[in-house]
N, C-alpha and C positions, 0 to 999 in steps of 0.2 A: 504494500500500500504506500510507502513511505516514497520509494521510487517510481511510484505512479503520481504522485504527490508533486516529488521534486522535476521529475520531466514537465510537468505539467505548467511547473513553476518557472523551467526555462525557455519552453516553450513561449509562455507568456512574453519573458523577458528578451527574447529571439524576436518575435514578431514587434515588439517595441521599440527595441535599438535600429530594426531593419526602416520600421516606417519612417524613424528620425533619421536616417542615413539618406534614405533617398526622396523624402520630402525637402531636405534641405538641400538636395545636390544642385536644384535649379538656381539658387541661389551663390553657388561658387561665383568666386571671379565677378561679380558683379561692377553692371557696367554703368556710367551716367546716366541720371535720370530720364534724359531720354531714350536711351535705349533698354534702360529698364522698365518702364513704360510699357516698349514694344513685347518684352518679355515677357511680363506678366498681363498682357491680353493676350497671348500664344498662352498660357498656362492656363486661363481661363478658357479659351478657346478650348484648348484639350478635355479639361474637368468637363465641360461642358458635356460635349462629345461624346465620353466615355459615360457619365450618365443616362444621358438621353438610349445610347444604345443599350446598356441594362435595362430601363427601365421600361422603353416601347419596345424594344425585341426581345426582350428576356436573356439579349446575349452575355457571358461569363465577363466578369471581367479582364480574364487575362487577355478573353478575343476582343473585348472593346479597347483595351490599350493598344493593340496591335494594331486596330484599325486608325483610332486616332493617332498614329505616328501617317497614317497615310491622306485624313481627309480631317479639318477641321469645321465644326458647325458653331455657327454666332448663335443659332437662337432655333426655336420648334416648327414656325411657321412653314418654312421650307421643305424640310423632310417630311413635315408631318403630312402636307400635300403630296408628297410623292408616295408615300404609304399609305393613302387615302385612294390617288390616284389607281395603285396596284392591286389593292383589292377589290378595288371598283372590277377590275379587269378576272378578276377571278383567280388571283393566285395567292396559294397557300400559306401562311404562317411559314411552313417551312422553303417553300420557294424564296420567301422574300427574304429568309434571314442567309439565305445561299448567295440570293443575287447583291444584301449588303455585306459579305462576307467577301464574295468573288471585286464586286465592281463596287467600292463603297463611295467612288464620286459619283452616284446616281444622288444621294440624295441631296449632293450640292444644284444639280439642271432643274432649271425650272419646270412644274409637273404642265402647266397651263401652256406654255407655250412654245415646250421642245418635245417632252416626253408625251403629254393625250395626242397632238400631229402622228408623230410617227407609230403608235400603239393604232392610229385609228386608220392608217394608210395600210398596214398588214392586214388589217382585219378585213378592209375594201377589198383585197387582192385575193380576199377566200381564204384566209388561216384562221381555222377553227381556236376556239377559244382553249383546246386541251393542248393543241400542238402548237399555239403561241406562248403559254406560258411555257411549256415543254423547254422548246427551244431557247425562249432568255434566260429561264434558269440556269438552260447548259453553259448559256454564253454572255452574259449578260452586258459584257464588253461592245456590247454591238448597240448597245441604247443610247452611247456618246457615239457612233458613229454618223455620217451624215448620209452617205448611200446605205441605209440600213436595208433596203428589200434587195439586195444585191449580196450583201452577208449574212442576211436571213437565208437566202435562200441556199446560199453555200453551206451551212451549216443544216440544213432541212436535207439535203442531200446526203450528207455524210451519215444521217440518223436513219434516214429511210434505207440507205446501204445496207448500215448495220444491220436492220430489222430483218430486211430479206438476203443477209450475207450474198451482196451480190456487188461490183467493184462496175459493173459494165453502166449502169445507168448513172453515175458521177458525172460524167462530163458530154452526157446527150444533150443537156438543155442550154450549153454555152456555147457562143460565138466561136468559129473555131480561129486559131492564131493570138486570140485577146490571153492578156496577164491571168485573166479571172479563168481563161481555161486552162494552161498552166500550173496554176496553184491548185485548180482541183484533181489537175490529171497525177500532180506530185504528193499530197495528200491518198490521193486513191494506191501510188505505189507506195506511200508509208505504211496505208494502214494495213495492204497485204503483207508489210514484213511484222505483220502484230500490233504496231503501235499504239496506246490507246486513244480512247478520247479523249482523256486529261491535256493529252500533249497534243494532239488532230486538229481538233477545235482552237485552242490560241492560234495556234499556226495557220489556219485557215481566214483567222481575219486580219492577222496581221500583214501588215506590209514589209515581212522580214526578206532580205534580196536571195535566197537560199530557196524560198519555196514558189518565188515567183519566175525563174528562171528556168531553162529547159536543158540546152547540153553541158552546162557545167555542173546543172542539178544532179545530172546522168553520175557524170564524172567525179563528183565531192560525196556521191553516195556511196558510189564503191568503192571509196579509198576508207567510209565509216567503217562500212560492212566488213572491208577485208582486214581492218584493225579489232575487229573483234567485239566494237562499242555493241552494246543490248538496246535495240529498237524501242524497250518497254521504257527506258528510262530518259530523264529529260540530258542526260551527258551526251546522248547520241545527238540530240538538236543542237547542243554548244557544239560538238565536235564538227556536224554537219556545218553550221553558220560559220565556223572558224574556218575552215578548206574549204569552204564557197567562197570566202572572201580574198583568199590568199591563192595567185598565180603560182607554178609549179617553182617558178624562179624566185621568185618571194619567198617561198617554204623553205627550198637549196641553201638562202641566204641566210634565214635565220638559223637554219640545221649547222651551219658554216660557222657560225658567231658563238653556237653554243658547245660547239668541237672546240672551239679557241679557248673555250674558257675551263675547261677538262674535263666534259660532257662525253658519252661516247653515243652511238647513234643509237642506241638501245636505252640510256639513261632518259635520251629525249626523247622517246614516243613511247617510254613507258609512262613518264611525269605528263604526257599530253591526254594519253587514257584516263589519266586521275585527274587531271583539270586543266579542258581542251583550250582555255581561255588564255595557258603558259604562251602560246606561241604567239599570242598579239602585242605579247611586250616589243615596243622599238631595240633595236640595236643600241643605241645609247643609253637606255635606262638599262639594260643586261650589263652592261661595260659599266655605267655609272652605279651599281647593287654593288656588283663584285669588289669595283674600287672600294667604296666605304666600307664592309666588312673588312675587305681587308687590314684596312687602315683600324678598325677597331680590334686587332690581332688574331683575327680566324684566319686559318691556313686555306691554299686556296681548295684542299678536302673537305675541310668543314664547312666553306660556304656551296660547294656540292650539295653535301648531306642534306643541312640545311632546305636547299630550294628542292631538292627530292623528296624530301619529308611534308614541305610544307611551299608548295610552289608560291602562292600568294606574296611570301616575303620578298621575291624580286620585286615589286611593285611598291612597296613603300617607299614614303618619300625619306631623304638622306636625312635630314634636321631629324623627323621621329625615330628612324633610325638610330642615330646615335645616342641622342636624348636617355633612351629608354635603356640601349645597351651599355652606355656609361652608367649609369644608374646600379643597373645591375651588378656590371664587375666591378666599381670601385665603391660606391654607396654597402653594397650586399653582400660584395667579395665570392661569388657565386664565381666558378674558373668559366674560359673561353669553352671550354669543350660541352659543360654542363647547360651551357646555353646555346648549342650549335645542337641537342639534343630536343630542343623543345624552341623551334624558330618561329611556331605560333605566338608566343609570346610579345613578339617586335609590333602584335598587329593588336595589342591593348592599350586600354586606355594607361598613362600614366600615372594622372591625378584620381581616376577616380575607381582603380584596381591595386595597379602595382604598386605605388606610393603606400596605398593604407595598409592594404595586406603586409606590405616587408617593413610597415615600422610594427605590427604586433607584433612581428617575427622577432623583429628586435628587442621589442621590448620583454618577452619571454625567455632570449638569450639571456638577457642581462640578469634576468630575476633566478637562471640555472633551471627553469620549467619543461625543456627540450632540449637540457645536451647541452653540449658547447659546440657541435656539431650543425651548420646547417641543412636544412629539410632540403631535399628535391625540387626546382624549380617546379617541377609540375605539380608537386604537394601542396604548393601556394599561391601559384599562378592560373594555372588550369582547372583547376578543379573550382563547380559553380559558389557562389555566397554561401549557400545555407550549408554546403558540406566544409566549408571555408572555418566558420563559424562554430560549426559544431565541434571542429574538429580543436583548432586553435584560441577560440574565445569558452565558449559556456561550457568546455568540462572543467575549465578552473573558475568554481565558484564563487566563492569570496573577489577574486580578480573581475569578475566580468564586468562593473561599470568602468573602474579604471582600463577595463582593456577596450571596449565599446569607445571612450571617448578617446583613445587612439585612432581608433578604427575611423570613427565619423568627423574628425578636427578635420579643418579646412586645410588641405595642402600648401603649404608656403611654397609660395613659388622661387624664392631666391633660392631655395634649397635644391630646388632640382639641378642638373646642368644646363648652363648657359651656353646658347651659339648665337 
């Protein structure tokens, strides 16, 4: 009982410390009043948001945060018409929380004078009210479109295919030579190699240059296929888009740049199968990674590893680069190697992870609470808050407010490294 007691107790005091951590984070670094201003009508804007979609769609909140990073609402008026608007039209509670789920700028359009138009022009063209709503829940992307009976009907196609598994009727009712046939004749060979609809359906409204295209569609498809990518997953459309867009001598050149750097040809289209987007780095930012690590004393093996492990890191900029990796070996004293093991790291926040988390760390060195030994980068870097937490704050009881107001003090910024 005692331990169900005191869990319970910390639990409390977890969820406490957590909400005073990132309730106040908006408040770091604050800027002149006119720009803080601007900030805290973005926070209300958010709040806002995130209640409204609790409250009229019953959605979680962790989904209403998600969404409010993508669409902010001033006031009820507006959405409240466009959900007014949608069930007029006869779609479900669960349709509508799909389509603010999928397309959540629907309920920024005005319902009166963008969204009843075009709900009322499908309906004129003979789309039954079960295969209207059908279709926008599948795709709802298509209600901010302006030619919408044109990617209504492409996506009406793809559904009707499926229904009668048949691939021949896709592209009978298109013009033949136009984009729009095209896209569905290249859709129609995706969705023979499996593809689903999750992935069918974006591609088919979008204006991506990979599915609008015809003999180098041909040609960027069989270079996916014969690399092995899985048609069911969305790595096969990055891989696709990435050799759509890059001529065979483009490709040669960057294979060439990443030989120079002590890559072997195997190194580089293995790292392309784990993240096809490696090969749209420029030539000068490959050259400009490599520099900087070096310069922060990784061998040029380690910075290998590194972009093998965790390709993303070529891509950071040189200032957070260093920033973060000074921090590390001379703030932390963590060796070159132990952070050439875990290059995810270089892609976090420093104020508002690595900083907090490594001064507990430190301050539990100090008190002899873990050793005199320090933890594994990835034991305090990687691993999310609450196991962070768990692990390093609330099993020392007595400690946990003194280690919490470690945790949540505002980062001084002199202290970091300067460039």
């Amino acid at each position: 009982m005692y331990s169900l007691i005191l869990h319970g107790r910390r639990f409390g005091e977890l969820q406490k410390w957590r909400q005073l951590r990132f309730s106040a984070s908006p408040y770091l670094n604050e800027l002149p009043f006119t720009n803080s201003f601007s900030s805290t009508t973005s926070i209300k804007g958010k709040n806002f948001t995130v209640s409204y979609l609790v409250d009229s769609l019953g959605l979680s909140s962790k989904l209403a945060e998600s969404i409010s990073r993508k669409v902010s609402l001033q006031g009820d008026r507006n959405p409240d018409s466009v959900l007014n608007l949608l069930k007029s039209h006869a779609f479900t509670d669960s349709q509508i929380s799909t389509i603010i789920n999928e397309y959540p700028q629907v309920l920024t359009l005005d319902a009166e004078k963008t969204l009843a138009p075009k709900l009322k022009l499908l309906l004129s063209r003979g789309a039954s009210t079960s295969e209207l709503t059908e279709i926008i829940s599948k795709v709802p992307e298509i209600l901010g479109k302006k030619s919408i009976s044109i990617y209504y009907d492409s996506v009406k196609c793809i559904l009707e295919a499926d229904k009668t598994s048949t691939n021949e009727k896709l592209s009978d009712s298109f013009p033949q030579g136009t984009s729009l046939e095209n896209k569905v004749r290249n859709v129609s060979v995706l969705r023979g190699l499996g593809m689903p609809q999750k992935l069918l359906l974006p591609l088919l409204i979008s204006k991506s240059q990979p599915i609008c295209g015809k003999d180098n569609f041909d040609a960027s498809l069989k270079k996916v296929i014969e690399m092995g990518f899985d048609p069911t997953t969305s790595k096969f459309v990055l891989a696709l888009r990435m050799l759509y867009q890059m001529s065979d001598k483009t490709i040669e050149e960057k294979v060439e740049v990443y030989k120079s750097l002590g890559f072997t040809v195997e190194d580089i289209w293995e790292i392309f199968r784990s993240t096809p987007t490696f090969l749209k780095v420029s030539k000068n930012k490959m050259l400009s990674s490599m520099e900087t690590f070096l310069g922060l004393g990784f061998s040029r093996d380690e910075f290998a590893t590194m972009v093998k492990r965790y390709p993303p890191c070529i891509e950071y900029s040189t200032e957070s680069v260093i920033k973060k990796t000074e921090f590390l070996l001379k703030k932390m004293n963590w060796t070159v190697k132990a952070v050439a093991l875990h290059p995810q790291v270089a892609g976090y926040s420093l104020e508002k992870r690595i900083v907090p988390r490594c001064n507990v760390i430190k301050a539990l060195l100090s008190k002899g609470l873990i050793g005199s030994e320090l933890p594994p980068v990835s034991s305090v870097l990687s691993c999310t808050d609450l196991k962070f937490l768990n692990k390093y704050v609330m099993k020392h009881d007595e400690l946990v407010p003194e280690l919490m107001a470690i945790y949540t003090r505002e980062v001084d910024q002199k202290s970091l490294p300067q460039h």
